[in-house]
C-alpha positions as a LaTeX table, in Angstrom:
\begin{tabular}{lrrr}
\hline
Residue & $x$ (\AA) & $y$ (\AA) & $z$ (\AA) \\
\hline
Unk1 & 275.82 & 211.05 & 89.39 \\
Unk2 & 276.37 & 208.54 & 86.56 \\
Unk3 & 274.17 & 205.34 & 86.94 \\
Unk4 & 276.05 & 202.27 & 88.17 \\
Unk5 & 275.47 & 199.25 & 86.24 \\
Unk6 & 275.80 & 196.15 & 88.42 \\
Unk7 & 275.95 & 192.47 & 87.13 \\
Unk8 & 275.53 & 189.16 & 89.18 \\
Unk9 & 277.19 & 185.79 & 88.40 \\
Unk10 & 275.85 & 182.96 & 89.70 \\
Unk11 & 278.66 & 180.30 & 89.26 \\
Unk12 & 281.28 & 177.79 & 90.53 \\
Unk13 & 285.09 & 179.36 & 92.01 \\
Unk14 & 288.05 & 178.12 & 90.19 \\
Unk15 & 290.87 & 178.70 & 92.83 \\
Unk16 & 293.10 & 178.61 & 89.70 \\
Unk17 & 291.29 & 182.15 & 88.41 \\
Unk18 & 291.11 & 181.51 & 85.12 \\
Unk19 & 287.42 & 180.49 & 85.01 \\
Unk20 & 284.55 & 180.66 & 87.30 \\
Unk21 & 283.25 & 183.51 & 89.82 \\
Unk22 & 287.29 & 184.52 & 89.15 \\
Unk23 & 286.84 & 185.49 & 85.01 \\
Unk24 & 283.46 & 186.90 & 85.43 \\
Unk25 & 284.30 & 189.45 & 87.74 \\
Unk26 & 287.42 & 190.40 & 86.17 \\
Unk27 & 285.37 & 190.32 & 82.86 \\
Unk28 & 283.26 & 193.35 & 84.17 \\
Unk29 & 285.55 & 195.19 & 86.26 \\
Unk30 & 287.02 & 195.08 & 82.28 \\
Unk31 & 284.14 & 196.43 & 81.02 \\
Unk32 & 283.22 & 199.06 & 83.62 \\
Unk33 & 280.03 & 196.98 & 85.53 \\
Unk34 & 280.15 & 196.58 & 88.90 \\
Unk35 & 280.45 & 192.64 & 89.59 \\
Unk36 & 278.33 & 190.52 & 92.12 \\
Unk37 & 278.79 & 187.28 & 92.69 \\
Unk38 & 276.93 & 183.77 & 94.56 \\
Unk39 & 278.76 & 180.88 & 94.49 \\
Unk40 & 277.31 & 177.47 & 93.87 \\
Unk41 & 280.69 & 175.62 & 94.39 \\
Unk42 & 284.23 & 175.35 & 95.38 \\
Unk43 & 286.87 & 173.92 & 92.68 \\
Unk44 & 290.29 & 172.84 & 93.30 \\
Unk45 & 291.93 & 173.92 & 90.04 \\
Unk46 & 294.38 & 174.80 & 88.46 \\
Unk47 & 296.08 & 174.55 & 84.67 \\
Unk48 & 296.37 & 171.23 & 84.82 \\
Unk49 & 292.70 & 170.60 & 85.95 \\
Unk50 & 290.54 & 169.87 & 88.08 \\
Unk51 & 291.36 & 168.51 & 91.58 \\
Unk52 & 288.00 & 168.96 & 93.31 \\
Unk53 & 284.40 & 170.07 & 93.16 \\
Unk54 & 282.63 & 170.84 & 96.48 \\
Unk55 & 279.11 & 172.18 & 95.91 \\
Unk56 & 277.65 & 174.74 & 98.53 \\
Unk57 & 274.38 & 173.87 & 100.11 \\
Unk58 & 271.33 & 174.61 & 98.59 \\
Unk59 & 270.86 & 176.68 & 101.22 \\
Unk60 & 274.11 & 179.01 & 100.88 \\
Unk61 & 273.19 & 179.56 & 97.24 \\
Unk62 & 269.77 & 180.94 & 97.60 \\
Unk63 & 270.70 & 183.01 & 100.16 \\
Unk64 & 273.83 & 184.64 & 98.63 \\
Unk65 & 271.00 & 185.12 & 95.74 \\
Unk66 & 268.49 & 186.80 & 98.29 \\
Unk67 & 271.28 & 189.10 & 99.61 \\
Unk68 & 271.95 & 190.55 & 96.55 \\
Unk69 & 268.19 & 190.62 & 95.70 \\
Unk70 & 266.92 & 192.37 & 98.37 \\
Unk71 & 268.93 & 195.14 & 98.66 \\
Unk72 & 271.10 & 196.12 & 95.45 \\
Unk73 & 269.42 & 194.37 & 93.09 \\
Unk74 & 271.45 & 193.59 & 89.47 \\
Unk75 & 271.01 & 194.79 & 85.59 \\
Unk76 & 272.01 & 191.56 & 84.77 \\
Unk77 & 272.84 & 187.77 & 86.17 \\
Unk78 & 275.09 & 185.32 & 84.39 \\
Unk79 & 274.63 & 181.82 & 85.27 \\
Unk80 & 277.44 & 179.26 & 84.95 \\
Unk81 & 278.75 & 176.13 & 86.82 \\
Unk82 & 275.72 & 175.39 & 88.79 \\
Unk83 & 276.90 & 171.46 & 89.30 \\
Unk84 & 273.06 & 170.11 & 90.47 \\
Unk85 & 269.27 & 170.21 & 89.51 \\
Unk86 & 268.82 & 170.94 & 92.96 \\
Unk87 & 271.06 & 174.58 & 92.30 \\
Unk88 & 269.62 & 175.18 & 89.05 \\
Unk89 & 266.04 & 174.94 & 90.64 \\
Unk90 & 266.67 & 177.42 & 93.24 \\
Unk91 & 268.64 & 179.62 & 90.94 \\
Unk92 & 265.58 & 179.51 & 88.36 \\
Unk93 & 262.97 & 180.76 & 91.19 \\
Unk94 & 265.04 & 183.10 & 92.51 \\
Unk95 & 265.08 & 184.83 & 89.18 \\
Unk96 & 261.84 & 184.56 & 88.55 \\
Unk97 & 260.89 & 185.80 & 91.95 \\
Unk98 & 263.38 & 189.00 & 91.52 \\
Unk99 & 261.76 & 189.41 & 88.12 \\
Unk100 & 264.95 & 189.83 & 86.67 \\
Unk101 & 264.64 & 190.10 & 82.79 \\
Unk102 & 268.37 & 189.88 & 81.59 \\
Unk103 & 269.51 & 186.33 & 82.17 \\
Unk104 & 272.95 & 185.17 & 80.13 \\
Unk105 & 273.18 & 181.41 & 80.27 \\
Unk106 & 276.57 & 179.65 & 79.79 \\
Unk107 & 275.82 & 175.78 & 80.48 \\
Unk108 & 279.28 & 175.06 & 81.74 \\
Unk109 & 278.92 & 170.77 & 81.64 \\
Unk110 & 283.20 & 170.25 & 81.32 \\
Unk111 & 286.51 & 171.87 & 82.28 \\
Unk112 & 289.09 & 171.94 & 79.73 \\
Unk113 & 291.09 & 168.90 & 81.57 \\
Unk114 & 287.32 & 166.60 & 80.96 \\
Unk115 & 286.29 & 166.82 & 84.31 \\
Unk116 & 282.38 & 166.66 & 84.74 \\
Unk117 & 281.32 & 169.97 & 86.27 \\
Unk118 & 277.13 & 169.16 & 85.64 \\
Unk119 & 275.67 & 166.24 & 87.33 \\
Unk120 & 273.92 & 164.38 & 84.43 \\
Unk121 & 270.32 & 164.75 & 85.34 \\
Unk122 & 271.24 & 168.44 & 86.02 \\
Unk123 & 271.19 & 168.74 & 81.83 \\
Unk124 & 266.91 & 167.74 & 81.94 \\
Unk125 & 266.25 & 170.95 & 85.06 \\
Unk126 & 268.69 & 173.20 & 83.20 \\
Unk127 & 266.45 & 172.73 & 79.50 \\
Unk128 & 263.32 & 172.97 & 82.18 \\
Unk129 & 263.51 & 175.85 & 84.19 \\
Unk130 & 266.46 & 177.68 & 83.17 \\
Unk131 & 266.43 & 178.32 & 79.56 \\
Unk132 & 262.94 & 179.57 & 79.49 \\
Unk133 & 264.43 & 182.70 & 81.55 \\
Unk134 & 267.29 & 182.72 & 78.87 \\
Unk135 & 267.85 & 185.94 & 77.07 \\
Unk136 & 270.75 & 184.61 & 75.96 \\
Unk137 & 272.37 & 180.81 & 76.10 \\
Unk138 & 276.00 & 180.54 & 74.99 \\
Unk139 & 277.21 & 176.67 & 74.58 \\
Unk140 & 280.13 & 175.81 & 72.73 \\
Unk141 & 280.12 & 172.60 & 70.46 \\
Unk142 & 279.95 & 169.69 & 72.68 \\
Unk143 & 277.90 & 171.56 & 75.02 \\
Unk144 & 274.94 & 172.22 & 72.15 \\
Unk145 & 275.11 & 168.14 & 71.64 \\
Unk146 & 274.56 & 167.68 & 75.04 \\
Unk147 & 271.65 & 170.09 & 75.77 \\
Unk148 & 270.06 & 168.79 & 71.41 \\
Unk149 & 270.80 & 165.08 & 71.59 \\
Unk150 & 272.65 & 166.35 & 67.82 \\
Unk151 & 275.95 & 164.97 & 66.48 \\
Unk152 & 277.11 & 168.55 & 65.00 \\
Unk153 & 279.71 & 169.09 & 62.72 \\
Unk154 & 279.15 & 171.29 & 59.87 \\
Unk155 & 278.06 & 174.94 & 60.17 \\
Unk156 & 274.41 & 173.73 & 59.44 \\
Unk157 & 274.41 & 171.49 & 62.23 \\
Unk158 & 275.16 & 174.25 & 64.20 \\
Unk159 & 271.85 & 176.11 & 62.78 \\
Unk160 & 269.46 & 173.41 & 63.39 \\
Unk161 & 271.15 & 172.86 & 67.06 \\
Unk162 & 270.56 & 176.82 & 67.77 \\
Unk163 & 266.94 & 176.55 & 66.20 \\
Unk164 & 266.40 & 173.70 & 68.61 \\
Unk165 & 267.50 & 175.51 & 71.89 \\
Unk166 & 265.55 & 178.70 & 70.79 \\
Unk167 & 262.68 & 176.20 & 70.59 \\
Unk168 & 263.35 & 174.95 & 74.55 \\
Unk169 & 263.04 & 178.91 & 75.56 \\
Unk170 & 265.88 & 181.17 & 75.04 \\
Unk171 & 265.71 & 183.65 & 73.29 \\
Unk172 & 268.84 & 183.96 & 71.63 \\
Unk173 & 271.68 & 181.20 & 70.70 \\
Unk174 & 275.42 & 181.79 & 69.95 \\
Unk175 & 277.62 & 178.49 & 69.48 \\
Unk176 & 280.60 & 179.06 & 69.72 \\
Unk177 & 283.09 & 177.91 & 67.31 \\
Unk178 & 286.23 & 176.93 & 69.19 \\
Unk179 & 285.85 & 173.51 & 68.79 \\
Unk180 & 285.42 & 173.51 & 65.29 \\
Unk181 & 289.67 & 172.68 & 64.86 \\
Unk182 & 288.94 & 172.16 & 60.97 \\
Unk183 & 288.86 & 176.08 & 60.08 \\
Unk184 & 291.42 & 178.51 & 60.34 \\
Unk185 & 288.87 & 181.24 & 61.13 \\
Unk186 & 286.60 & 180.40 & 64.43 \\
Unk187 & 283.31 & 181.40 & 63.86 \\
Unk188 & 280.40 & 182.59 & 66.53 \\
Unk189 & 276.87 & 181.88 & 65.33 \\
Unk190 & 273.81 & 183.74 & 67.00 \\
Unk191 & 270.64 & 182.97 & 66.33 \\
Unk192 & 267.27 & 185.25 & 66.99 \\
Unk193 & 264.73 & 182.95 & 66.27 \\
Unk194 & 264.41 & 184.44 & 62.69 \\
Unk195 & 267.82 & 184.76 & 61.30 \\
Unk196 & 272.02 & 183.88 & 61.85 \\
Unk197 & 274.35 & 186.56 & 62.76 \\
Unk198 & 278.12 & 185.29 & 62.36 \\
Unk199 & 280.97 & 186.34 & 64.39 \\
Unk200 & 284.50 & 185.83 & 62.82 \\
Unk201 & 288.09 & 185.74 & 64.26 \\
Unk202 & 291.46 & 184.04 & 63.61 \\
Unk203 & 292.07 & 180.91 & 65.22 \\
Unk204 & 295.31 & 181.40 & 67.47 \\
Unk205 & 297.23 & 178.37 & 68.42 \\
Unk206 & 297.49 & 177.83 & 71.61 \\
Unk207 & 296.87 & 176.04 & 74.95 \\
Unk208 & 296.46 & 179.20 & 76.87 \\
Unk209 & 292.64 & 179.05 & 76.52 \\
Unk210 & 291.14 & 178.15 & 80.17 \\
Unk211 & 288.06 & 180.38 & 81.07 \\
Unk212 & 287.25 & 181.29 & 77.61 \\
Unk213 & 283.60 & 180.23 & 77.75 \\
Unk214 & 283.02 & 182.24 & 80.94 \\
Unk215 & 284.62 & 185.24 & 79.85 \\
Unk216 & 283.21 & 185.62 & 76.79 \\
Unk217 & 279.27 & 185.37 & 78.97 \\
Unk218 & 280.27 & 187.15 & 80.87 \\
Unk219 & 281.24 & 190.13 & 77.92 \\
Unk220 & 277.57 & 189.72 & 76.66 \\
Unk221 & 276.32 & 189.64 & 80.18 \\
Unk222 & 278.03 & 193.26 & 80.99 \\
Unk223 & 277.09 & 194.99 & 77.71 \\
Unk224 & 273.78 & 193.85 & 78.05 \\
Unk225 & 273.78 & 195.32 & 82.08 \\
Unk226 & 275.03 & 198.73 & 80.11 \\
Unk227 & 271.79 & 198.58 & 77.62 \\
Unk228 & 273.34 & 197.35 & 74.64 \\
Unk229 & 271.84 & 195.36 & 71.97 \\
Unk230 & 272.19 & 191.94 & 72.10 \\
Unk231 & 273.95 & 191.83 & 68.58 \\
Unk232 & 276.57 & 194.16 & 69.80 \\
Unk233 & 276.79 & 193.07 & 72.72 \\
Unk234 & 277.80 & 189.20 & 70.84 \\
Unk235 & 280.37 & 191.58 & 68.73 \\
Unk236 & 281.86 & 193.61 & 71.87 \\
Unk237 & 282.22 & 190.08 & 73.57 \\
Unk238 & 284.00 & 188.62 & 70.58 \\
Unk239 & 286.24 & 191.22 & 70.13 \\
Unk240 & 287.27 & 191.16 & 73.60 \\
Unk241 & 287.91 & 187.15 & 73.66 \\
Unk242 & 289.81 & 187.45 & 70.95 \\
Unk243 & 292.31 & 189.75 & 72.10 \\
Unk244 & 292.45 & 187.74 & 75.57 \\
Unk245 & 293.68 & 184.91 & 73.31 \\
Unk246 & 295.93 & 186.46 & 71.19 \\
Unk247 & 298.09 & 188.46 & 73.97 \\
Unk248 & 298.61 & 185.68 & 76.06 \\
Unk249 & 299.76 & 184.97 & 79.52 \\
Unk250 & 301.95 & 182.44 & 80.70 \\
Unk251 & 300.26 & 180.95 & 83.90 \\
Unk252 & 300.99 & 177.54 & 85.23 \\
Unk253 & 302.12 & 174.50 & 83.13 \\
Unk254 & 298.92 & 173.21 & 81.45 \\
Unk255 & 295.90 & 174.94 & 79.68 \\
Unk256 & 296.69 & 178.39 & 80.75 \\
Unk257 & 294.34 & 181.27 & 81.78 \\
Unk258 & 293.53 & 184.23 & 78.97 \\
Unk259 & 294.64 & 187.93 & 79.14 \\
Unk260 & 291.54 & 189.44 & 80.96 \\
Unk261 & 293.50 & 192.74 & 80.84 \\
Unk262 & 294.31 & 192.59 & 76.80 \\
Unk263 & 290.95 & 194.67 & 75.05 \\
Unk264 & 290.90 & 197.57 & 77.67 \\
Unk265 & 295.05 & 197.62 & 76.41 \\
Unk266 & 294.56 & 197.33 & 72.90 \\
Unk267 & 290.98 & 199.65 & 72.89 \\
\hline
\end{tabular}
């Protein structure tokens, strides 16, 4: 019998389903992992934003964590909206108490419409306890600013920002490049604590980008349940990002949802 891998997010729902608990799971259903999920909130959502958070007890979330824990364990958890310090505390000992060694960190802080989605003291316990469990943390551009206290613009800023987070405990660091609106490439840079790795693709022009951060986590997050290398598992995850963007969807009348469906199509 071939070995299921099994991957766990740990994240807010967007009733919209183009981010949140929604694009992880159809991420690795994608990508041939078996998706888990414990929800830390409820949006309201949809293309043209955010309508409502509702956070889940503190309760609800560490249970939903135990559940999973104590009977079919995970290859791999993926961490995104966690909204409080309070959540991102209980998340942190739960996967240190599980002992679970792959840990993909996307510090979702803002929805594409500007709503807050991280309580501001929530930035000081997710530097604390989470990113020292990081195997991999995967900010875009504002995000990195938030978590370094850096103004970045230029591709070096984006070095010394990665240095800096590898510093506060994960082990690796992509920034994304999305937000970078000067180039007409957007480029990925990982850092492993000794050198940069850079990801390349064409920028596509479009609104249709909602739930790009968590889908592309949650890529790295399913390779990495499969045993890949964490540098292949950054390429797989850009490769299948990219073709979300480029064969796009038309979902709603705002920022639209990517083509979770596209790289299973095109590979």
């Amino acid at each position: 019998m071939n070995k299921t891998f099994k991957a766990l997010t740990i994240a807010g729902s967007d009733s919209g389903g183009g981010a949140g608990i929604q694009a992880d799971l159809k991420t690795f259903q994608e990508l041939g992992v078996y998706g888990m999920s414990a929800l830390t909130a409820i949006t309201a959502q949809n293309t043209l934003g955010v309508q409502g958070v509702y956070p889940l007890p503190i309760e609800a979330v560490q249970q939903q964590i135990r559940s999973i824990g104590e009977d079919m364990g995970t290859d791999v958890v993926k961490t995104g909206m966690l909204f409080s310090s309070e959540i991102i505390q209980v998340v942190a000992e739960q996967i240190k108490h599980y002992q679970w060694q792959n840990v993909v960190v996307d510090p979702v802080m803002i929805a594409k419409g500007g709503a807050s989605l991280l309580q501001s003291q929530a930035v000081v316990a997710l530097k604390k306890y989470l990113l020292p469990l990081a195997t991999i943390i995967t900010p875009n551009i504002p995000e990195a600013e938030v978590l370094t206290g850096m103004t970045i613009i230029t591709l070096e800023d984006r070095q010394e920002a990665a240095k800096h987070l590898q510093h506060l405990g994960a082990a690796y660091v992509v920034i994304k490049g999305g937000h970078d609106e000067g180039e007409t490439d957007v480029i990925d840079l990982l850092y492993d604590g000794q050198g940069f790795t850079y990801f390349t693709g064409k920028r596509v022009n479009t609104k249709n980008t909602h739930g790009t951060g968590c889908t592309f986590a949650s890529a790295i997050a399913a390779q990495l349940a499969k045993g890949m290398h964490i540098k292949d598992a950054v390429k797989t995850s850009k490769a299948f990002i990219q073709a979300a963007i480029e064969n796009q969807i038309e979902v709603g009348h705002g920022n639209g949802p990517t083509n979770h469906w596209a790289y299973r199509k095109r590979s």
